[in-house]
N, C-alpha and C positions, 0 to 999 in steps of 0.2 A: 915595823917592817918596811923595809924600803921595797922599789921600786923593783929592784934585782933577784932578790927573794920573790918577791910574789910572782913573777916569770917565773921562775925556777918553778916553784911548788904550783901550780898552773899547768906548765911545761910537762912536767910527771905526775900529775894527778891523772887519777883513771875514775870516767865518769860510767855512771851504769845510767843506761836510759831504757824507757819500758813501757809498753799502751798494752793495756788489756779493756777487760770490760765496762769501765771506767767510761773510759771514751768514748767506747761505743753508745751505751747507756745515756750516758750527759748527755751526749750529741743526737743520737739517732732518734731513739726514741722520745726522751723530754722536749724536745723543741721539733716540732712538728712539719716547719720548713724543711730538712731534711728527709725525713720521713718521706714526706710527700713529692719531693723532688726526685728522690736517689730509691734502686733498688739496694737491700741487702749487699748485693755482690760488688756495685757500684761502689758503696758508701766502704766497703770497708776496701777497698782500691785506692779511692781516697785517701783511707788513714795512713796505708801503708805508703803511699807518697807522701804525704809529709812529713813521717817519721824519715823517711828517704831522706827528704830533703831535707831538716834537721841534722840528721847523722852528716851530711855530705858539708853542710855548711860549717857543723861542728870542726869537723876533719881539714876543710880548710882554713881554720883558725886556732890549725897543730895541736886539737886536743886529740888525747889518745881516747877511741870508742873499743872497748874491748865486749859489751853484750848487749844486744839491742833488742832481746829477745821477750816475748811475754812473760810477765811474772806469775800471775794467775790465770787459770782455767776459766773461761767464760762462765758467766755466772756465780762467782766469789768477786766482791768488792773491798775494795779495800777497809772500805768498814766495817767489815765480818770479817777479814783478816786479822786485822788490828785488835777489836774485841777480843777473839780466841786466843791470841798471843797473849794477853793483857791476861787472862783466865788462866795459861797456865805457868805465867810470870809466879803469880802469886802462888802454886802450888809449892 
């Protein structure tokens, strides 16, 4: 694929980006610097500026963001997602 092409499909690709509990989780709680730095309400200000800033930098490098919204309900991680899907893949 040349150079032309992959602008193109770049160009019109639609990315989905997403924070849920994940984040929070990894961050907040496991590593204790945060924690103990940042209130709850703080910390997740934070995240939402970054996703901010991500989305914003995305957008200025012409990709199209069409949903930047939670996937999961706080407290479903994605590896309890994944498992249950995989459960009834097989059904």
């Amino acid at each position: 694929m040349g150079k032309q092409k992959a602008d193109e499909i770049i160009r019109n690709a639609l990315f989905v980006i997403g924070i849920g509990s994940n984040d929070w989780i990894m961050n907040y709680y496991l590593f204790p610097i945060g924690r103990h730095k940042y209130s709850n309400a703080a910390y997740s200000h934070i995240l939402i500026g970054k996703l901010r800033s991500f989305v914003t930098k995305r957008h200025l490098l012409h990709s199209r963001v069409r949903d930047h919204s939670p996937r999961y309900r706080l407290g479903i991680n994605a590896g309890a997602v994944q498992r249950r899907w995989k459960k009834r893949r097989k059904v």
